[in-house]
C-alpha positions as CSV (number, residue, x, y, z in Angstrom):
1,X,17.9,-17.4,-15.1
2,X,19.9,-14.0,-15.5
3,X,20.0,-12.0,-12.2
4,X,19.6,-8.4,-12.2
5,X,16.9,-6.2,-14.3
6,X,14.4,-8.2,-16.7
7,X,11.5,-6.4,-18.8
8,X,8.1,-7.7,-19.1
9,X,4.5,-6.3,-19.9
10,X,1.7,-5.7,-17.9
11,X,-1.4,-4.1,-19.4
12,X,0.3,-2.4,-22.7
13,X,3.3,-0.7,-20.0
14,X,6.2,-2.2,-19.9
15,X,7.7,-2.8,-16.7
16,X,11.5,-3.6,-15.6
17,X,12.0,-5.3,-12.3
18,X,14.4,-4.3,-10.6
19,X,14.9,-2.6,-6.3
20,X,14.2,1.0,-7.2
21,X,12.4,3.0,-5.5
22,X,9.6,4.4,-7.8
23,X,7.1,7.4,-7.2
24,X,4.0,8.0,-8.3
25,X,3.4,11.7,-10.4
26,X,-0.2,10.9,-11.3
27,X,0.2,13.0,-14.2
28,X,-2.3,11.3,-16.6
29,X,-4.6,9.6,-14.5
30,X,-5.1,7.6,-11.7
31,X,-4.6,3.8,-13.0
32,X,-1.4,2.2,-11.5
33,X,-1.1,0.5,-15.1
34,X,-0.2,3.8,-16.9
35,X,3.8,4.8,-17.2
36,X,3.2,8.3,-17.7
37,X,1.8,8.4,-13.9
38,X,5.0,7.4,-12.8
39,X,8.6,9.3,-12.5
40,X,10.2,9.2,-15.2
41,X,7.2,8.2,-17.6
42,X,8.2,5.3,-19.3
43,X,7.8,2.4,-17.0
44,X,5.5,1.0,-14.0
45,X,6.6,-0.5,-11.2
46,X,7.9,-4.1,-10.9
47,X,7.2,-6.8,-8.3
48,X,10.9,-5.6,-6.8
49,X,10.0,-2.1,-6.7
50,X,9.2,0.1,-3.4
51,X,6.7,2.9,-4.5
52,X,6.7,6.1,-3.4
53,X,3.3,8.0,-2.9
54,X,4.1,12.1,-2.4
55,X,1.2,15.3,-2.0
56,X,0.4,15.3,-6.0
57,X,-2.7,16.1,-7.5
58,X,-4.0,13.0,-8.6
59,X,-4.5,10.5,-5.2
60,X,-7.1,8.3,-6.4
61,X,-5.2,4.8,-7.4
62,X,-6.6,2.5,-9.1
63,X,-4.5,-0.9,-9.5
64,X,-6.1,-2.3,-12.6
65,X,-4.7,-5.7,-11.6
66,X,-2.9,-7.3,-8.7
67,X,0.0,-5.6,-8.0
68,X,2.9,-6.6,-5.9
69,X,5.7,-4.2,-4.4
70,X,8.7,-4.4,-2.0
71,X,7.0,-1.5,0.3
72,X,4.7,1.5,-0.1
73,X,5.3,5.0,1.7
74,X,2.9,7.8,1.5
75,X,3.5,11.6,2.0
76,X,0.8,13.9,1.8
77,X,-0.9,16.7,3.3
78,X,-4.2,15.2,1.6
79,X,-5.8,12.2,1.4
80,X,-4.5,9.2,-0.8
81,X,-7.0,5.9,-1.9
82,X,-6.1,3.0,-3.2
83,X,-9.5,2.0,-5.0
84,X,-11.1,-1.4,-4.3
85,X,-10.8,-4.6,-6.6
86,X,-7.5,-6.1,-7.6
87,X,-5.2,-7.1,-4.3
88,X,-2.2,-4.9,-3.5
89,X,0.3,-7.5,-2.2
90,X,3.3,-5.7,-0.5
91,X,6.5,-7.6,0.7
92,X,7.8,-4.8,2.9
93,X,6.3,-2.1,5.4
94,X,3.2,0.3,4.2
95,X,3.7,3.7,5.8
96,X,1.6,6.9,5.9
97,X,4.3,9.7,6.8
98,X,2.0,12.3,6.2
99,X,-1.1,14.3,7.7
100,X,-3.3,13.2,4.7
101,X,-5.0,9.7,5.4
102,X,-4.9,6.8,3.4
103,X,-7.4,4.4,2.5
104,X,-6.6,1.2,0.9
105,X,-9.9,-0.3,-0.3
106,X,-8.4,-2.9,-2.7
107,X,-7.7,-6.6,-1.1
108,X,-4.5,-6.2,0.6
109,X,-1.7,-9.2,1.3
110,X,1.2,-8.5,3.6
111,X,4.8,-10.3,3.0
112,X,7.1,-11.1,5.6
113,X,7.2,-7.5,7.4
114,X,4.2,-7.4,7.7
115,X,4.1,-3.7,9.2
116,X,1.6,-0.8,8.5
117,X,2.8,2.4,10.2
118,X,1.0,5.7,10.7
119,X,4.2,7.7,11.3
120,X,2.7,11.1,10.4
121,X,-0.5,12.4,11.6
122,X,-2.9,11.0,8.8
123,X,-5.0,7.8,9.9
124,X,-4.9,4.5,8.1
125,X,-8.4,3.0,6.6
126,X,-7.6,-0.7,5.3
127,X,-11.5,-1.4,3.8
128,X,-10.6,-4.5,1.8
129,X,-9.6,-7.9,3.2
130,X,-6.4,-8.2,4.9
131,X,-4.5,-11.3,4.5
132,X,-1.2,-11.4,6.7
133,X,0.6,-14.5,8.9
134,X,1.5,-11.5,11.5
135,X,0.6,-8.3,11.8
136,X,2.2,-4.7,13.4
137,X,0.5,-2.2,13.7
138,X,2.6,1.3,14.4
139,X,1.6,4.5,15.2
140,X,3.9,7.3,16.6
141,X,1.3,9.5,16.9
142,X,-1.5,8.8,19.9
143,X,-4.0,10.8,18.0
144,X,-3.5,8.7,14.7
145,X,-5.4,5.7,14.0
146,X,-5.8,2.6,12.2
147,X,-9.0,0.7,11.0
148,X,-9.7,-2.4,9.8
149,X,-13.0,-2.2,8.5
150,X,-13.6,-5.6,6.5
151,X,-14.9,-8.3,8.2
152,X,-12.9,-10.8,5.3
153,X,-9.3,-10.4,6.9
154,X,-7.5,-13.8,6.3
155,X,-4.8,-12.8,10.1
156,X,-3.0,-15.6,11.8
157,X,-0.1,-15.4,14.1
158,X,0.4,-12.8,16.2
159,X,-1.3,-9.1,16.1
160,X,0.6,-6.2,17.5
161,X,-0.3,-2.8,18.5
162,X,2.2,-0.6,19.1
163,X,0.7,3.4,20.5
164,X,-2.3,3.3,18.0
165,X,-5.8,3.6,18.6
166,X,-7.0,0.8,16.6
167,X,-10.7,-0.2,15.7
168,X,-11.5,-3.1,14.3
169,X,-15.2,-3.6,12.7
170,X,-17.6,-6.6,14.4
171,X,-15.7,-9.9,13.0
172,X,-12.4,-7.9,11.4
173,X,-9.7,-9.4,14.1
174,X,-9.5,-12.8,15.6
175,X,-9.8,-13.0,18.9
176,X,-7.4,-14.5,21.2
């Protein structure tokens, strides 16, 4: 095996691997699986890519198929979704930095940080099923929040809550 960049395809984009950190533009639509929504224009995002998520016009996502990243940050004044059906599956820390909430609806499956943090003032919606060994929860904002609102979530280990109002939907966390 070579270390370093490789190329493969994923849905008629090519895609090269590699750590960069890779924002979305949303200038032709809102599918994940298109290049031209992504800087640059001629590639999507590998599974060793962070993604960026900034205030653009188009902040509907839809991943098209599983999708896996080393992190996700969002900064926007307005809201961002990530729409519901294939699983988002992020190795690193999901952040909201801005005032615009975020709503990830698609099936979501943490890595080893395990960390979603509400560092700006927009709240944090995760509607599809949470899968995660442990969990953090962040908020350094009292006012923001964080939601689980599927009652599918797959957590084990240890949940943390540090300064968020969390809510949690009949059946969403595991008590203990």
């Amino acid at each position: 095996n070579a270390v370093g960049n490789s190329t493969y395809s994923n849905e008629a984009s090519t895609s090269t691997q590699g750590t960069a950190t890779r924002t979305w533009t949303g200038a032709s639509s809102g599918l994940w699986a298109t290049a031209g929504n992504w800087d640059g224009g001629v590639t999507v995002p590998g599974f060793a890519d962070s993604v960026s998520f900034p205030d653009v016009t188009n902040q509907t996502v839809t991943l098209g198929a599983d999708r896996t990243v080393t992190g996700a940050a969002f900064n926007a004044a307005d809201a961002y979704a990530i729409n519901p059906g294939n699983t988002l599956t992020s190795l690193g820390a999901i952040t909201n930095q801005g005032a615009g909430s975020l709503a990830i609806n698609a099936p979501l499956a943490l890595g080893n940080a395990n960390k979603i943090a509400a560092t700006g003032a927009g709240a944090i919606t995760l509607g599809g099923a949470v899968s995660a060994r442990d969990l953090t929860l962040l908020a350094n904002n009292t006012a923001t929040s964080i939601s689980l609102t599927n009652t599918a979530n797959a957590l084990g280990g240890t949940l943390i809550l540090d300064g968020i109002k969390a809510t949690f939907a009949a059946g969403a966390c595991p008590a203990g």
